[in-house]
C-alpha positions in Angstrom: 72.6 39.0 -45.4 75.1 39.0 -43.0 73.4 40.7 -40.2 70.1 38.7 -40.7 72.7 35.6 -40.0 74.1 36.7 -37.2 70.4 37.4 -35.9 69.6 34.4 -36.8 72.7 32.7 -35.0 73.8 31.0 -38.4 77.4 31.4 -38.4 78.6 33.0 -41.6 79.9 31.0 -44.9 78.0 27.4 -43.4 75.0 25.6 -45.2 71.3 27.1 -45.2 68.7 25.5 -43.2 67.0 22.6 -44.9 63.8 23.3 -46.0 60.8 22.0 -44.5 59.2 19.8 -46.6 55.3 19.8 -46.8 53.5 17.4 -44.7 51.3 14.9 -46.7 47.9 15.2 -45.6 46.3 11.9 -45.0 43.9 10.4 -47.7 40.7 9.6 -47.1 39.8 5.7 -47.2 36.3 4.8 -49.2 34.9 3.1 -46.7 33.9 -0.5 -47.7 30.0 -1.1 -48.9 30.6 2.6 -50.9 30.3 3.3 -54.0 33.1 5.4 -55.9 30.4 8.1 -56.8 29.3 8.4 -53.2 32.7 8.4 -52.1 34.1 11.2 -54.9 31.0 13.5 -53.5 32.9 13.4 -50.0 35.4 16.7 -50.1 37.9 17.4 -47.2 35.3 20.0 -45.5 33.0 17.3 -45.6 33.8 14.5 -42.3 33.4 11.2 -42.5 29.8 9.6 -42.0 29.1 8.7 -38.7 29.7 5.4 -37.2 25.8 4.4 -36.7 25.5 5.1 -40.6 28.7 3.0 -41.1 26.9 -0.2 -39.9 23.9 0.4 -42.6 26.6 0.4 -45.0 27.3 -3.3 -43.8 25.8 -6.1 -45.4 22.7 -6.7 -43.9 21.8 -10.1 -42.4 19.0 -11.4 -45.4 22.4 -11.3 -47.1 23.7 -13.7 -45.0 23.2 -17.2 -45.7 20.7 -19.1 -43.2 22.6 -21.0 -40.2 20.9 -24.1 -39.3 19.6 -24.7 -35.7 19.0 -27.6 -33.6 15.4 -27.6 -35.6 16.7 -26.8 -39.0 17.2 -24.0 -41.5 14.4 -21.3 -40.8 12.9 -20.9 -43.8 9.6 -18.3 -44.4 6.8 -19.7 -46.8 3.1 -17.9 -47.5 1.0 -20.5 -46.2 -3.2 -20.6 -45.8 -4.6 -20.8 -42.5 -8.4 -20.4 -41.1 -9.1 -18.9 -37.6 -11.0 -21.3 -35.3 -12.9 -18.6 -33.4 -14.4 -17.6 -37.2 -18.0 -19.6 -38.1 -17.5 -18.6 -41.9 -14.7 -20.9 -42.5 -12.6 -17.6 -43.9 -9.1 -18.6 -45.2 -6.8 -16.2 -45.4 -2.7 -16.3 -46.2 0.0 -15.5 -44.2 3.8 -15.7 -43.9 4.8 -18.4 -41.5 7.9 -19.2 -40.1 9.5 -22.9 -40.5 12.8 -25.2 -40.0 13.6 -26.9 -43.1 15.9 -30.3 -41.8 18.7 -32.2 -43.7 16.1 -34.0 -45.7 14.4 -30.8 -47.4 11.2 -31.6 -45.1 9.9 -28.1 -43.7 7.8 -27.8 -40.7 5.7 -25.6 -39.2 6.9 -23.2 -36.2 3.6 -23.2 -34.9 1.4 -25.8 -35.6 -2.0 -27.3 -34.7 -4.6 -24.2 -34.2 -4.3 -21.1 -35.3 -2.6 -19.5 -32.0 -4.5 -16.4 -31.7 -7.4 -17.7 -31.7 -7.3 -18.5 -28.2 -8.4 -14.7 -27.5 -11.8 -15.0 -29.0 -13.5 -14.8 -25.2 -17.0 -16.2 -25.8 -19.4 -15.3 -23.0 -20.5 -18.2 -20.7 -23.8 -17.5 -19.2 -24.0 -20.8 -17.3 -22.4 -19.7 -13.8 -22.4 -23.5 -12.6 -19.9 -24.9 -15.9 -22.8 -26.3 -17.5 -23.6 -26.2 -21.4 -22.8 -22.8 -23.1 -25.2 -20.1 -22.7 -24.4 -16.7 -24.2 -27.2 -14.6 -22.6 -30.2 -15.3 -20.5 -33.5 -16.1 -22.0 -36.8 -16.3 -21.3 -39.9 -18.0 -22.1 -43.8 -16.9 -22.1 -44.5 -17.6 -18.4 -41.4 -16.1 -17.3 -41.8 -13.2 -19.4 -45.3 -13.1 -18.4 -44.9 -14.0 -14.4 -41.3 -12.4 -13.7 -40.2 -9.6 -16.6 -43.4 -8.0 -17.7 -44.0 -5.1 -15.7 -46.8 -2.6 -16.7 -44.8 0.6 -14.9 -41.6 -0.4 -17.2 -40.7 1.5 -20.6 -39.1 -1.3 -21.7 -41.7 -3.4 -24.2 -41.1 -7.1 -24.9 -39.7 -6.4 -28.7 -37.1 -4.3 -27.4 -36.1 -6.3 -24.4 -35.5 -8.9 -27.2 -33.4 -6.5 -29.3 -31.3 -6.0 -26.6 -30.7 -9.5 -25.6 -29.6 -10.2 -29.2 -27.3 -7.6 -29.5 -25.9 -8.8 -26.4 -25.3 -12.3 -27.7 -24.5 -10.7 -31.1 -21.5 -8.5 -29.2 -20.7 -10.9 -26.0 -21.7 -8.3 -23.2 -19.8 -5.8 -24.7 -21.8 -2.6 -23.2 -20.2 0.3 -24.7 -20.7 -1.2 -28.4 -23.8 -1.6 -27.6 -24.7 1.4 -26.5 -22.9 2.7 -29.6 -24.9 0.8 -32.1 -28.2 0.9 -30.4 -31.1 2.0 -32.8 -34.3 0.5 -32.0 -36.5 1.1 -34.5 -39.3 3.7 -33.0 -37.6 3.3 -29.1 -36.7 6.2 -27.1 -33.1 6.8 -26.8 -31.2 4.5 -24.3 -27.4 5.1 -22.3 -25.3 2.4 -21.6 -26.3 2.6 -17.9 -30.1 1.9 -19.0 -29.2 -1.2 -20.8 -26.4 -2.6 -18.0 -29.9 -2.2 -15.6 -32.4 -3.8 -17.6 -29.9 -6.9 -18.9 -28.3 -6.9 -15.1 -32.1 -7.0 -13.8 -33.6 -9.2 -16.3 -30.4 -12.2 -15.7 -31.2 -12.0 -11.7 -34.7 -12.5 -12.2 -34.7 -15.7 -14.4 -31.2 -17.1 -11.9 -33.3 -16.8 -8.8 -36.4 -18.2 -10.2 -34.8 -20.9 -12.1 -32.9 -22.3 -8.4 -35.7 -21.5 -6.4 -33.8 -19.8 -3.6 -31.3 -17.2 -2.8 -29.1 -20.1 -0.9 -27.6 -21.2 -4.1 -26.9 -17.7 -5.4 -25.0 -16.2 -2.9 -21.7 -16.3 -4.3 -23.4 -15.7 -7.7 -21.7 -12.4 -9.1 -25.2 -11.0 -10.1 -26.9 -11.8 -6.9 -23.8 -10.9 -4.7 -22.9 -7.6 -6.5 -26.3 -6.4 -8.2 -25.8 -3.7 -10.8 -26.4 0.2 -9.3 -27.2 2.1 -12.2 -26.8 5.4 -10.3 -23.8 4.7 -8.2 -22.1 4.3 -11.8 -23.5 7.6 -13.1 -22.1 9.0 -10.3 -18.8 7.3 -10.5 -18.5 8.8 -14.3 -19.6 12.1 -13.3 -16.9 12.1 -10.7 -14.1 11.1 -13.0 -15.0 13.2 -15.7 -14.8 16.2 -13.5 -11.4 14.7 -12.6 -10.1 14.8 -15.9 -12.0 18.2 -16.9 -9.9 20.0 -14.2 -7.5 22.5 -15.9 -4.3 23.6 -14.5 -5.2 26.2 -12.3 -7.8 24.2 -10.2 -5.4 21.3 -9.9 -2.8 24.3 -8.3 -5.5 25.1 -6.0 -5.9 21.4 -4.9 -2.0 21.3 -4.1 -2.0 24.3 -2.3 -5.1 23.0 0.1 -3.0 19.6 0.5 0.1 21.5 1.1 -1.7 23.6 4.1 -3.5 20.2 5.1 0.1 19.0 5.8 1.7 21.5 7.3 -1.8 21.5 9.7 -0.9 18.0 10.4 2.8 18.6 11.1 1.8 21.9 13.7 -0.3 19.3 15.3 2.3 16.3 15.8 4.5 18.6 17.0 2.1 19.9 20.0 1.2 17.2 20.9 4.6 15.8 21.1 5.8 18.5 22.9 2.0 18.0 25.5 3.9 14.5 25.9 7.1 15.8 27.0 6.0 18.0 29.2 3.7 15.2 31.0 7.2 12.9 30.7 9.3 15.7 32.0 6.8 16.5 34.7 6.6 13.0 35.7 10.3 12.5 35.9 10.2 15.8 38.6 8.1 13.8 40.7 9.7 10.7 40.4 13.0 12.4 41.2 11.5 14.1 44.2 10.5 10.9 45.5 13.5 9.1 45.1 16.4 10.2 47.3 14.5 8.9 50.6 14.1 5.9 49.4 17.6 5.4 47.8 19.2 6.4 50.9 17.3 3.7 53.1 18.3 1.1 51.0 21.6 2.3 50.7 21.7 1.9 54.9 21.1 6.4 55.3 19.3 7.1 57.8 15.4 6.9 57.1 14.4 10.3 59.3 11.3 12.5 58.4 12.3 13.6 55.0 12.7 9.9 54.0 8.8 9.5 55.4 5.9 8.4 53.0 3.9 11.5 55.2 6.9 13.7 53.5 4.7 16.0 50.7 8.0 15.7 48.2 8.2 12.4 48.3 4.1 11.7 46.4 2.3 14.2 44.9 -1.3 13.5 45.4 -2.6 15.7 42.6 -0.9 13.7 40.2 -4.1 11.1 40.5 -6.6 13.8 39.9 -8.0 12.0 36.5 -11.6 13.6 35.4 -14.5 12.2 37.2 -15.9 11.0 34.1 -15.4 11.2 30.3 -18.0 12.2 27.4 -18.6 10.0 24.6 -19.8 12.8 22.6 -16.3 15.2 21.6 -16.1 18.9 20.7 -15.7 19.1 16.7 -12.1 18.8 16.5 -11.1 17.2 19.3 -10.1 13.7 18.7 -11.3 10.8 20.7 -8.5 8.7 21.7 -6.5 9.3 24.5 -2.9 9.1 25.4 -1.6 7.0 28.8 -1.7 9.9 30.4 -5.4 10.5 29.7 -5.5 13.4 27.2 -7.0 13.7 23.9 -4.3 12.3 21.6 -4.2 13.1 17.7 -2.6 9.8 15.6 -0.1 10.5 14.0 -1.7 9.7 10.3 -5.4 10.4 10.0 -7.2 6.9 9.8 -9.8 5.2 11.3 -8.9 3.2 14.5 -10.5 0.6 16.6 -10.6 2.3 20.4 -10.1 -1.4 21.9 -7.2 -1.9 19.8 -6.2 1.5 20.5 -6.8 1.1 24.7 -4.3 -1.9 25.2 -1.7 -0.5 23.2 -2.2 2.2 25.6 -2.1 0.3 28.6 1.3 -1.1 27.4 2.4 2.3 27.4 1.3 3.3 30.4 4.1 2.4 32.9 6.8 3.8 31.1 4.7 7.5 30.2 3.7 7.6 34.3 6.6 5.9 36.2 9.3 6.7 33.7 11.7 4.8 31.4 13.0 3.2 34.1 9.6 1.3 35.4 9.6 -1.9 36.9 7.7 -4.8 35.7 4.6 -4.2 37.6 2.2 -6.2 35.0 1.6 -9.2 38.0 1.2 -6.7 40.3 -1.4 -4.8 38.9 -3.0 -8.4 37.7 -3.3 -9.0 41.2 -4.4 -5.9 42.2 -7.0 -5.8 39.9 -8.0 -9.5 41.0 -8.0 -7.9 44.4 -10.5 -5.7 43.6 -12.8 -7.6 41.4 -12.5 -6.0 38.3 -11.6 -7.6 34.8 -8.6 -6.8 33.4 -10.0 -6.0 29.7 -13.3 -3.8 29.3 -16.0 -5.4 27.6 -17.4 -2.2 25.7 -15.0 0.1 23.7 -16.6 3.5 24.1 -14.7 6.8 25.0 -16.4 6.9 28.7 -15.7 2.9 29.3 -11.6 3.0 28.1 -11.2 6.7 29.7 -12.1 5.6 33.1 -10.5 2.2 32.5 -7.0 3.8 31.6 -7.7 6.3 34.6 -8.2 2.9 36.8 -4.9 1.7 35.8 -3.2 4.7 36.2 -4.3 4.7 40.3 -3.7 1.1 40.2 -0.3 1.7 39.1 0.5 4.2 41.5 -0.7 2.0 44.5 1.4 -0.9 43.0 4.5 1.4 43.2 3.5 2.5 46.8 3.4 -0.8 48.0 6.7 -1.7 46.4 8.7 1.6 47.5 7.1 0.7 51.1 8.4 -2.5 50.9 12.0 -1.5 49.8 11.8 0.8 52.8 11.2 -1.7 55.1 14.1 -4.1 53.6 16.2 -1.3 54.4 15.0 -0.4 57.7 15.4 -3.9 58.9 18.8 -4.0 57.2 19.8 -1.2 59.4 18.0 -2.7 62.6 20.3 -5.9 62.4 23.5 -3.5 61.7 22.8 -2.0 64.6 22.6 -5.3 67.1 25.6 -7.7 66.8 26.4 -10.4 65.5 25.3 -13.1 67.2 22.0 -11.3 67.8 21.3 -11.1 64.7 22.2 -14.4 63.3 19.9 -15.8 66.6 17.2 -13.6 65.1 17.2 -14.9 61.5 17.3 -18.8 63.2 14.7 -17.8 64.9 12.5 -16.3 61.9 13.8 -19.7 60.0 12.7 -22.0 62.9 9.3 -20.2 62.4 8.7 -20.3 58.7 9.1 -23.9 59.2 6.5 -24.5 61.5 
């Protein structure tokens, strides 16, 4: 015992450790709303119910007492009520929903009219607001004069059948079609009995006004029924929705190559219009030093010349003589400013005059570069000069080709004229440096005399 102690580090002859007392586990409340024997079924290995089940256990709200509003105590009361839209006079019982006030009177949450009742849509056949007309009907002469048609398979009894199970089912087709059993008839689809009603309503409108005047916003005379367009519109949607999973993976798949078609294409052809822009840019940059040095005061010697080959590439204005209204398949039919075939962006369908002046607002900055001048009253003028309008009348790809190619040219003799001018500034800026001073203040009196006169 002794050694244990001094492994222990108890020194020998004192007091044993106090014993640890055993925790008290904590007892389970009974929930309130539970009954003893529910609550005596619940062991220690068994949790507690969840907190969503808790709030069942609650008292529920018909247990709470009514609170009044600012239209009373809602009270419920089983109360008789007919349906207006009904021609029987059927009355059946319902709960309804009330406010009972301070003096015990209860009324009605919804009174007047029973309130669905206002979804009983009865056909008007009267397109002009008139009386109430559920169907079209006919008389002898018109039957005779307008409907009766030798050729037809339709016979007068069951043309009448059919117009009073249209009134019976207010136009509603598909029950029709669904109930139809004429007694000794051939068998009839819904699209047969759209046509003949459909048919039969545009005669008797037309003949009744006299002329087709009055009619023409008249949804049957405007829109006439097409009995095979909506055979064909069925057919078409119920091989939609017949499609099983493997043809609707071979539609994505054709999509998904359709896009990245598209994509290939947007991407030559924006690299086609960086390669006209960067060529441009060449040119404009070989004919720009000469003319930067004059009108910096540099001397304007032979490379600085217009008869310089580097300073304007003639080729550049080669356009083609003439342009095809009839494309290869393929080949789109727009072109870009600089007068090739360009493919939109997004597949659409796009009006070529709306097409050509966007163009033509395009076309200084694609041939001169970013940095064009405004040259619009220029080439306004230029084109005045020359007699030509400024907007073709006729939108065909021959007509807008050689148009945009006419601009182009025009443009380049617009820019000419200017870069010739600017060399002249600079060369009579570097005549008058040359003489002195009083020379060349004499000289400007002299040009200002002259303007004058």
């Amino acid at each position: 015992m002794a050694d244990a102690r001094d492994i222990l580090g108890v020194e020998r002859g004192g007091a044993t450790p106090a014993e640890r007392k055993p925790e008290k586990k904590e007892r389970m409340k009974r929930p309130e709303g539970m009954s003893r024997e529910a609550f005596a079924l619940l062991s220690g290995s068994n949790p507690l119910i969840t907190t969503q089940l808790m709030e069942g256990l609650k008292k529920s709200k018909k247990d709470k007492p009514n609170r009044p509003t600012g239209k009373g105590t809602v009270v419920w009361r089983a109360q008789p009520f007919t349906n207006q839209a009904r021609s029987d006079g059927l009355q059946l019982v319902h709960w309804a929903k009330g406010f009972k006030d301070a003096s015990g009177r209860v009324r009605d949450a919804h009174e007047g009219d029973y309130p669905f009742a206002k979804y009983n849509k009865k056909v008007d056949g009267d397109w002009r607001g008139g009386p109430k007309c559920p169907v079209f009907r006919y008389d002898e002469e018109e039957w005779s004069s307008l409907i009766a048609d030798a050729a037809s398979s339709w016979s007068r009894a069951e043309t009448d059948y059919l117009l009073a199970m249209v009134e019976q089912f207010d136009q509603r087709f598909i029950v029709i079609a669904d109930r139809w059993d004429f007694p000794g008839g051939q068998p009839r689809s819904l699209e047969d009995l759209k046509e003949r009603y459909y048919s039969i309503a545009r005669k008797l409108l037309v003949a009744r006004e006299g002329t087709d005047a009055l009619l023409a916003n008249h949804p049957l005379v405007k829109h006439p029924y097409n009995a095979g367009q909506d055979r064909q519109r069925k057919a078409a949607l119920m091989s939609l929705l017949d499609r099983d999973t493997s043809q609707e993976e071979k539609d994505n798949a054709v999509l998904e190559q359709a896009r990245q078609i598209e994509e290939r294409r947007r991407a030559e052809q924006a690299a086609a219009q960086a390669a006209a822009a960067a060529a441009a840019q060449a040119r404009r940059a070989a004919a720009t030093p000469g003319v930067a040095n004059a009108a910096r005061g540099g001397s304007a010697g032979p490379a600085a010349g217009v008869s310089n080959p580097s300073v304007f590439d003639a080729s550049y204005l080669t356009y083609p003589a003439s342009f095809d209204n009839h494309t290869q398949p393929g080949m789109p039919s727009l072109l870009s400013p600089t007068l090739e075939p360009l493919r939109p962006e997004r597949p659409a369908v796009y009006a070529r005059g709306l097409h050509t002046r966007a163009t033509v607002e395009q076309q200084p900055v694609a041939i001169l570069g970013p940095q064009a001048p405004r040259l619009a009253k220029a080439v306004e003028a230029a084109f005045a000069e020359l007699s030509i309008p400024l907007q073709p009348r006729y939108s065909s790809r021959s007509v807008c080709g050689a148009y945009l190619a006419l601009r182009g040219e025009v443009l380049h003799l617009v820019e000419l004229r200017r870069l010739q001018a600017a060399r002249q500034a600079a060369q009579r800026g570097n005549d008058a440096k040359r003489k002195g001073p009083g020379e060349g203040q004499a000289a400007a009196k002299r040009q200002k005399v002259a303007g004058k006169r």
